[in-house]
TORZAGU-246287 format. One line per 8 residues: their letters; for each residue x, y, z of N, C-alpha, C, O. Coordinates in Angstrom, 3 decimals, m for minus. Example, Ala and Ser with C-alpha at 12.3 -4.5 7.8 and 13.67 -1.06 7.14 Angstrom:
as	13.190:m5.690:7.800:12.300:m4.500:7.800:13.200:m3.300:7.800:14.236:m3.319:8.465 ~ 12.850:m2.250:7.080:13.670:m1.060:7.140:12.900:0.030:7.870:13.409:1.138:8.039
//
This chain:
xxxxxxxx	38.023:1.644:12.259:36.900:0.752:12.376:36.442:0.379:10.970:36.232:1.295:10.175 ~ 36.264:m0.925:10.586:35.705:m1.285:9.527:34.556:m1.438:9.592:33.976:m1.932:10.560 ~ 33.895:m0.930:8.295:31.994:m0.921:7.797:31.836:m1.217:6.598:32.780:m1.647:5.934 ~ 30.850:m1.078:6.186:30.193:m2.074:4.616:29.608:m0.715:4.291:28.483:m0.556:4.766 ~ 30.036:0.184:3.680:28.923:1.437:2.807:28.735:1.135:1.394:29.687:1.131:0.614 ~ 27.432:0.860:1.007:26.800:0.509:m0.200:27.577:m0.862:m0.630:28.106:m1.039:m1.727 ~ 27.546:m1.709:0.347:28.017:m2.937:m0.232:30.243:m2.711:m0.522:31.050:m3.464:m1.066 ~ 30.368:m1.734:m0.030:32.046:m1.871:m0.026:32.331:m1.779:1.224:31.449:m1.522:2.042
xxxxxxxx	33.469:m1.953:1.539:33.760:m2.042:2.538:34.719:m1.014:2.922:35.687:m1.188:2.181 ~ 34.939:m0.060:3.678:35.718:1.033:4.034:36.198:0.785:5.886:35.788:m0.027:6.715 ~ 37.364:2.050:5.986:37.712:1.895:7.321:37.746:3.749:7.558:38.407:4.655:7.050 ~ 36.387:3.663:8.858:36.474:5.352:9.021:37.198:5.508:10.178:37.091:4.947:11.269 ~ 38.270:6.711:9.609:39.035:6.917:9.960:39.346:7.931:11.152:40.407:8.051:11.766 ~ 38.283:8.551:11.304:38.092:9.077:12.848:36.622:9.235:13.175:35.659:9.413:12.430 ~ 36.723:9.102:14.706:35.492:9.050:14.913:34.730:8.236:15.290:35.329:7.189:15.535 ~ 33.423:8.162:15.513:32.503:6.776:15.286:31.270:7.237:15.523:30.603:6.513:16.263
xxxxxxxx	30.679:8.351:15.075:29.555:8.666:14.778:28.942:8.584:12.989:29.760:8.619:12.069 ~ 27.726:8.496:12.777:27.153:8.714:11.605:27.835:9.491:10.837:28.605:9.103:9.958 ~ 27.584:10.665:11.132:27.660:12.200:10.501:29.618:12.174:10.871:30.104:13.223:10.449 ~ 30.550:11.366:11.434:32.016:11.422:11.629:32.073:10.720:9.712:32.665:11.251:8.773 ~ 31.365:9.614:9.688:31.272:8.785:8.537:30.875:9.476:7.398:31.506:9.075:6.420 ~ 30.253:10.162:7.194:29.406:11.260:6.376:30.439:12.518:6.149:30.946:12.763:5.055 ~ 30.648:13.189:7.203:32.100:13.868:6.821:33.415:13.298:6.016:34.226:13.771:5.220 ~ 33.274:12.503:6.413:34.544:11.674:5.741:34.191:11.103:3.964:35.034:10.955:3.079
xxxxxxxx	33.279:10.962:3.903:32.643:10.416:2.678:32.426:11.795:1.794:32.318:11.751:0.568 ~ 32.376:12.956:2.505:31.866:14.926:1.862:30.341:14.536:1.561:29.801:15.014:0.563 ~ 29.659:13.693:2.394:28.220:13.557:2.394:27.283:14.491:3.024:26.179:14.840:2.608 ~ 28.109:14.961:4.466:27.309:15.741:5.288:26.631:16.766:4.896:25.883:17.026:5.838 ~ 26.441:17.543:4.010:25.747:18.668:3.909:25.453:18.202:2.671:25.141:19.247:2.099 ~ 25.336:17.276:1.824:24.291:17.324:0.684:23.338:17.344:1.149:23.285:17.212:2.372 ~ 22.039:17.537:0.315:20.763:17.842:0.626:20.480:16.372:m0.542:21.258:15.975:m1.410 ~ 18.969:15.746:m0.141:18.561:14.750:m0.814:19.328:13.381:m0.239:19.971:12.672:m1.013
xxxxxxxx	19.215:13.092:1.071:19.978:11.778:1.165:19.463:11.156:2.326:19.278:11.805:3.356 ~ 19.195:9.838:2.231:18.690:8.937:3.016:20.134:7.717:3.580:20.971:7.040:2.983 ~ 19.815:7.942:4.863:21.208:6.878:5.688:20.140:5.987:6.020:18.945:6.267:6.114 ~ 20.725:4.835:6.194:20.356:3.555:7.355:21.480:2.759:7.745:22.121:2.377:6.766 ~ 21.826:2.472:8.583:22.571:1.703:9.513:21.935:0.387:9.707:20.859:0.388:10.306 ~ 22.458:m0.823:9.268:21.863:m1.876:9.723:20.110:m2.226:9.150:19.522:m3.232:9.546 ~ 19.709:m1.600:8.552:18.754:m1.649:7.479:17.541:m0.458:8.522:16.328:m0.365:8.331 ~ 18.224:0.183:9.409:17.178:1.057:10.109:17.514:2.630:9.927:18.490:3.169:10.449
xxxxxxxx	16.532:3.309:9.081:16.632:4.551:8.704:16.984:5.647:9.572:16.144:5.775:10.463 ~ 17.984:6.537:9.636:18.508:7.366:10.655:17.916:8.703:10.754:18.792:9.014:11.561 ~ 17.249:9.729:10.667:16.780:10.545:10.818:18.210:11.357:10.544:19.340:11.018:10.898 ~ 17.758:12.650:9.728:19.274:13.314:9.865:19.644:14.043:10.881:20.812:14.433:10.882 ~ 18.851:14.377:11.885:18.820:15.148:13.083:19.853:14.375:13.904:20.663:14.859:14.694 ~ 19.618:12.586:13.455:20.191:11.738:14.837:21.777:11.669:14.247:22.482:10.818:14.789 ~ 22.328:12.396:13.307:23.397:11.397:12.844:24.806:11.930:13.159:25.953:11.732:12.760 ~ 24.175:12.699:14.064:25.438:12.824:15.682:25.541:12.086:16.460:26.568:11.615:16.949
xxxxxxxx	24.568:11.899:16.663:24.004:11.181:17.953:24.530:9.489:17.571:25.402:8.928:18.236 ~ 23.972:8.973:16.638:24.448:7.698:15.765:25.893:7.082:16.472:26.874:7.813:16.338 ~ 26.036:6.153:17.004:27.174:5.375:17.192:26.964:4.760:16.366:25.829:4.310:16.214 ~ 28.281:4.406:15.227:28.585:3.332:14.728:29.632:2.234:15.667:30.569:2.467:16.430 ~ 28.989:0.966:15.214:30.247:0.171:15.901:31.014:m1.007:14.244:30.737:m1.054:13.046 ~ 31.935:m1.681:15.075:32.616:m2.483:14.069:31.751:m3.430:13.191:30.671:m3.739:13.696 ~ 32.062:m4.002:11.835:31.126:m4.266:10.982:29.701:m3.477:10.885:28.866:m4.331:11.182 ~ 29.268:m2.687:10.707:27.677:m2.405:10.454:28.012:m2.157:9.477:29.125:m1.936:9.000
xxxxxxxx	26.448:m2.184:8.861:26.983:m1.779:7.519:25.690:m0.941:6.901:24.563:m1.428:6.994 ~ 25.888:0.218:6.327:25.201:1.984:5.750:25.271:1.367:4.773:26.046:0.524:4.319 ~ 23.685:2.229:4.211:23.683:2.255:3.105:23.153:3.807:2.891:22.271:4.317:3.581 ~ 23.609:4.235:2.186:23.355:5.717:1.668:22.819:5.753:0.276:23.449:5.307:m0.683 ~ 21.438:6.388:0.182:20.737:6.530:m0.770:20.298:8.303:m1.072:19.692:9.058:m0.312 ~ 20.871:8.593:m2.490:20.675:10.087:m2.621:19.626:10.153:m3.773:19.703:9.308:m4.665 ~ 18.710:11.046:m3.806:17.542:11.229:m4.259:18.145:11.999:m5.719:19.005:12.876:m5.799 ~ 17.201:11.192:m7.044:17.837:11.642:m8.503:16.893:12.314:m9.178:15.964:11.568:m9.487
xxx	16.731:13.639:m9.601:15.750:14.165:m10.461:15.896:13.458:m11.691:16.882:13.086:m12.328 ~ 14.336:13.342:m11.911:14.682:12.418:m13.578:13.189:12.466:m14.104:12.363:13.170:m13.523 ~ 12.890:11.786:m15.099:11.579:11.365:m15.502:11.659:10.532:m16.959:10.632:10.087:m17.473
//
C-alpha cells in the first residue's frame, strides 16, 4: 500500500494498521512522538486500532530537547 510519511512517499509493507507502519519505520516504542493521519492526531493508545488505507498520508512529529 502506498502513503505520503513526512511528505515522502513509501510502500508499507505489511499490514495496514498505524502502529504495522510505525513498526516498520522502528518508530513504535520511541517515546516523544506525535502521529496524525490525514492531518487528525492519533492518540497512541489508537494506533492498533488505526486503519490505514491507500494514499493517506502521516506525518510523524518527534519531540527535540533544546533551548
Amino acid at each position: 500500500m502506498k502513503l505520503t510519511v513526512n511528505d515522502k512517499p513509501i510502500e508499507l509493507q505489511t499490514g495496514n494498521s498505524l502502529r504495522d507502519l510505525l513498526q516498520q519505520l522502528s518508530l513504535e516504542n520511541k517515546r516523544g512522538i506525535a502521529v496524525a493521519v490525514n492531518a487528525e492526531v492519533i492518540a497512541g493508545e489508537e494506533w492498533g486500532k488505526k486503519q490505514l488505507s491507500e494514499n493517506d498520508r502521516v506525518l510523524v512529529i518527534r519531540a527535540a530537547q533544546g533551548g
